[in-house]
Residue frames as a rotation matrix with the C-alpha (Angstrom) as fourth column:
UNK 1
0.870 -0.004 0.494 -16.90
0.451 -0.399 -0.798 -8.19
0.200 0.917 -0.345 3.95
UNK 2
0.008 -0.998 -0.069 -13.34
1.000 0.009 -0.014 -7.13
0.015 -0.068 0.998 3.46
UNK 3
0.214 -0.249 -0.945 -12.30
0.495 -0.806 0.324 -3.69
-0.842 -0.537 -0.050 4.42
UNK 4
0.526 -0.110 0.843 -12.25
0.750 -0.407 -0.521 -1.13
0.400 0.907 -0.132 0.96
UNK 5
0.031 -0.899 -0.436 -8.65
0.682 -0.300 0.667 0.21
-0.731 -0.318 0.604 1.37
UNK 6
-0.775 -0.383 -0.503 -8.64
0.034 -0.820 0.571 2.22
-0.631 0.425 0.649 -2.29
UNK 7
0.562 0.825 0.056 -11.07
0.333 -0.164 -0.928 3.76
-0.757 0.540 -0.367 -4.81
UNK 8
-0.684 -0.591 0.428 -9.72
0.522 0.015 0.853 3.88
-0.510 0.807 0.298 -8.84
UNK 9
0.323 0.851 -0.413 -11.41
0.068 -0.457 -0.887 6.83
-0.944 0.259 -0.206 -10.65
UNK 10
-0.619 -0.478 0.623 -10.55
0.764 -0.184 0.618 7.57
-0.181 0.859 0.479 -14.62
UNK 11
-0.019 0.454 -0.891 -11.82
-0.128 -0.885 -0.448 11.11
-0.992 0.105 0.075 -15.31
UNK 12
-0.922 0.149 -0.358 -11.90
-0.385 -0.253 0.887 10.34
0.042 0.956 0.291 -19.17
UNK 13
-0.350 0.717 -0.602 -14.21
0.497 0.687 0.530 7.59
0.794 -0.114 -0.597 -18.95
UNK 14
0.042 0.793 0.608 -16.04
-0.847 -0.294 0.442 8.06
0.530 -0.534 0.659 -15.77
UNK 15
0.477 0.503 -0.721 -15.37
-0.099 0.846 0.524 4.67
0.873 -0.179 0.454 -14.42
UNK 16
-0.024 -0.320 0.947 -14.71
-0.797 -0.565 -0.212 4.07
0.603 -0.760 -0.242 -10.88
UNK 17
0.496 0.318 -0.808 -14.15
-0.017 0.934 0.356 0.62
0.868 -0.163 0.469 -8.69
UNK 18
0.285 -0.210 0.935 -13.32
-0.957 -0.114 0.267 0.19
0.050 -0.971 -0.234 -4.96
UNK 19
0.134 -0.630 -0.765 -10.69
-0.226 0.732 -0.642 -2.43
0.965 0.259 -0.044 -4.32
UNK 20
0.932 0.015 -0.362 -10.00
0.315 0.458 0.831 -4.33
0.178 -0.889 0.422 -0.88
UNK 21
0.175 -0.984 0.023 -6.16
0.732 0.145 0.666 -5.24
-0.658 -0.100 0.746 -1.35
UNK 22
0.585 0.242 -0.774 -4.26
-0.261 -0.847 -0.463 -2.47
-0.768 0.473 -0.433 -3.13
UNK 23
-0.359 -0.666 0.655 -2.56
-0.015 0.705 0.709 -4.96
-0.933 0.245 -0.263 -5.29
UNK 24
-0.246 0.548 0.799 -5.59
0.916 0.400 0.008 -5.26
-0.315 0.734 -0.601 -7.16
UNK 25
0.819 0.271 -0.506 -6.35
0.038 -0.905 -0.424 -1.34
-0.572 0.328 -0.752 -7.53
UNK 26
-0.243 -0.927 -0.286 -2.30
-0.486 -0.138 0.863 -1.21
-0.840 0.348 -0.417 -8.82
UNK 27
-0.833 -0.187 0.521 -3.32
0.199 0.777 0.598 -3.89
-0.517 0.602 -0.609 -11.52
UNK 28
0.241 0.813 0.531 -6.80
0.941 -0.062 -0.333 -2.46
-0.238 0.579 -0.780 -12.56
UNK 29
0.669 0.031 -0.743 -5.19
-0.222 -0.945 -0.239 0.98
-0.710 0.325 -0.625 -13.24
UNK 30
-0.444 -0.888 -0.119 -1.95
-0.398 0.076 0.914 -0.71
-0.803 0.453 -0.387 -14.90
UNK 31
-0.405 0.463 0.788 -4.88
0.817 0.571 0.084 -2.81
-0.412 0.677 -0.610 -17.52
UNK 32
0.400 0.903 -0.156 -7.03
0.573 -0.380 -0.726 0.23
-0.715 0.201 -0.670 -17.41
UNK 33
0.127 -0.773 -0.621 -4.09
-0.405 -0.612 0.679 2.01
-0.905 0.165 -0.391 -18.96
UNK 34
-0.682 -0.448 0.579 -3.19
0.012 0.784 0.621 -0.60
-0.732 0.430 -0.529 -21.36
UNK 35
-0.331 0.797 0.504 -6.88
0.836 0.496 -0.235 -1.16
-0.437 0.344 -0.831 -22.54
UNK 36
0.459 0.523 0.718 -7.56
0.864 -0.450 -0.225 2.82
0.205 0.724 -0.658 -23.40
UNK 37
-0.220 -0.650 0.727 -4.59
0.545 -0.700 -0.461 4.83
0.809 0.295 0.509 -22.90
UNK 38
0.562 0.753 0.343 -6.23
0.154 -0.502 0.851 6.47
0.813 -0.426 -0.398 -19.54
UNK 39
-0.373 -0.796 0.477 -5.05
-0.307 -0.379 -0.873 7.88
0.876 -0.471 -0.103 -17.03
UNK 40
0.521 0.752 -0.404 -6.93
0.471 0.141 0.871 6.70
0.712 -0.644 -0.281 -13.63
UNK 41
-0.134 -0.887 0.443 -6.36
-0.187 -0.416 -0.890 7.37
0.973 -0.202 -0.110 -10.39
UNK 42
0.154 0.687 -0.710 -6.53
0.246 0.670 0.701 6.60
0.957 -0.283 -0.066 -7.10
UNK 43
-0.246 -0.182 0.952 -7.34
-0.493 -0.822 -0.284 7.27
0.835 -0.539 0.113 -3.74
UNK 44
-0.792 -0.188 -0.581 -6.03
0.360 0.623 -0.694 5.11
0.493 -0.759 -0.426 -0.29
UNK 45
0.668 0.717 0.200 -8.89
-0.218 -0.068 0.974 5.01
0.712 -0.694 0.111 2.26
UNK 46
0.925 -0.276 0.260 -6.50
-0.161 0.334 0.929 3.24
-0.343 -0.901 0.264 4.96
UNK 47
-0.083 -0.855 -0.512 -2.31
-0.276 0.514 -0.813 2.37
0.958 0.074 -0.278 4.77
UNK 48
0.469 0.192 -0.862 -1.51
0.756 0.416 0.505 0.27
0.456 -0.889 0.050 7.55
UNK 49
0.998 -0.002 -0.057 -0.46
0.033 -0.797 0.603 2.03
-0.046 -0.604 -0.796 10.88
UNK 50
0.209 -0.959 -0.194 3.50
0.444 -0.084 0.892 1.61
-0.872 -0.272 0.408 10.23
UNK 51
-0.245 -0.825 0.508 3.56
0.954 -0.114 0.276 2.87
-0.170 0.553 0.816 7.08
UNK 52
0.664 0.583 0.467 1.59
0.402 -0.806 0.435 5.86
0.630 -0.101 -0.770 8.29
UNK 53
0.702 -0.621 -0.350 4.02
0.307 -0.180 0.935 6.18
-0.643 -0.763 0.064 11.11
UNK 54
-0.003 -0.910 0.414 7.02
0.942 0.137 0.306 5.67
-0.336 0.391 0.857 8.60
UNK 55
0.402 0.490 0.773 5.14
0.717 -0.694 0.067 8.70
0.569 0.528 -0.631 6.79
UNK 56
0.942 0.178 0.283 4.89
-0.133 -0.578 0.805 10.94
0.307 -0.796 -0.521 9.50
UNK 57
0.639 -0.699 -0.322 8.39
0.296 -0.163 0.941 10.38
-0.710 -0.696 0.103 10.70
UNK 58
-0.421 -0.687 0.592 10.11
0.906 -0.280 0.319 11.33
-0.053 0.671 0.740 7.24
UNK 59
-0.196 0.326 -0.925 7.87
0.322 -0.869 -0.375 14.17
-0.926 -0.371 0.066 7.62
UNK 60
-0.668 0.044 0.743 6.35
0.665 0.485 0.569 13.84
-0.335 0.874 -0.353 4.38
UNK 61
0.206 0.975 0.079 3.05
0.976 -0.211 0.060 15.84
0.075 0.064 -0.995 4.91
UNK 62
-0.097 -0.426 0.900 5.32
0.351 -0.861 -0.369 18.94
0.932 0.280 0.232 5.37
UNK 63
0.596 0.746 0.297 3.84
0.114 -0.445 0.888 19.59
0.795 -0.495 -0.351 8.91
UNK 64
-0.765 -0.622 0.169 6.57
-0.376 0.219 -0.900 20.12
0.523 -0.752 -0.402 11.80
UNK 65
0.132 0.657 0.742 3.29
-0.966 0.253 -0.053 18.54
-0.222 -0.710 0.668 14.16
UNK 66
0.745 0.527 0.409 3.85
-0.611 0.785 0.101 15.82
-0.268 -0.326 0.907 12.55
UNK 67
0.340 -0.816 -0.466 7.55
-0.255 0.397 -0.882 15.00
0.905 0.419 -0.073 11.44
UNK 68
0.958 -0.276 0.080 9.95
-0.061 0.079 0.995 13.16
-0.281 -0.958 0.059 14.45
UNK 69
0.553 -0.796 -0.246 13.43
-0.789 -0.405 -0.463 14.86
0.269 0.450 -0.852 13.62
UNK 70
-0.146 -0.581 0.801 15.47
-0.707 0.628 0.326 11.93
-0.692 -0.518 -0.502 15.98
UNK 71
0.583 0.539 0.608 13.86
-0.262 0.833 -0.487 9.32
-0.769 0.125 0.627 13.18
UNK 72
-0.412 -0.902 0.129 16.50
0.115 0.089 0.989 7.80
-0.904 0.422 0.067 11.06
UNK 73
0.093 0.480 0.872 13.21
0.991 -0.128 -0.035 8.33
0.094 0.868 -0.487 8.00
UNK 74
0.401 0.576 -0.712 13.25
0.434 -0.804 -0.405 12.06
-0.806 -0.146 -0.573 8.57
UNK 75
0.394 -0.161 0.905 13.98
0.916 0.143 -0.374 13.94
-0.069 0.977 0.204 5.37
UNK 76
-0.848 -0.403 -0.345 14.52
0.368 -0.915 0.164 17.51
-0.382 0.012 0.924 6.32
UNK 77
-0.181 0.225 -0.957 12.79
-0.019 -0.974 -0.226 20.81
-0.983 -0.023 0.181 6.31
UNK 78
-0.407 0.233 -0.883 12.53
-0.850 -0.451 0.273 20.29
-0.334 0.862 0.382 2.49
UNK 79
-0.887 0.394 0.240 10.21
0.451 0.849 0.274 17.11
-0.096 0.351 -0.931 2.17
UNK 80
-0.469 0.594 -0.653 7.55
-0.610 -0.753 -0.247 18.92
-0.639 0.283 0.716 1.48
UNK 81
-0.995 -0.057 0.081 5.71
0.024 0.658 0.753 16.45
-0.096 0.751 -0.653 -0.96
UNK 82
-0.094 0.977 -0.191 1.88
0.833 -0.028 -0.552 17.22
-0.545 -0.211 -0.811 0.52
UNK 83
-0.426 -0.204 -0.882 2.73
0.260 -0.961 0.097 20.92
-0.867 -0.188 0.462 -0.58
């Protein structure tokens, strides 16, 4: 059984589906949209480990523990996006 990478919730509706590949979670929110105007959303169980790294070196999560200033991704003191 294939690894479940994202979960798609819609708080209007109530419906909710766990997706392997997020290809397919991107495409059941972009129909779910389409089909009744909803908003879903969705939440990553796993990104692979480089684009976690990549994360973590632009220092995305806001955390100086976890930004690496020398990385040519780092963003500065004001990436703050977790915040």
């Amino acid at each position: 059984m294939a690894e479940k990478r994202a979960t798609v919730t819609c708080p209007e509706c109530g419906q909710r589906e766990t997706f392997d590949k997020l290809a397919r979670a991107r495409a059941f929110i972009e129909t779910h949209r389409s089909e009744t105007g909803h908003e879903a959303t969705w939440e990553l169980h796993r990104l692979s480990p480089g684009v976690e790294r990549a994360g973590d070196d632009a220092g995305v999560c806001g955390r100086p523990e976890c930004t690496t200033e020398d990385s040519p991704l780092y963003l500065g003191d004001d990436a703050n996006v977790c915040d």
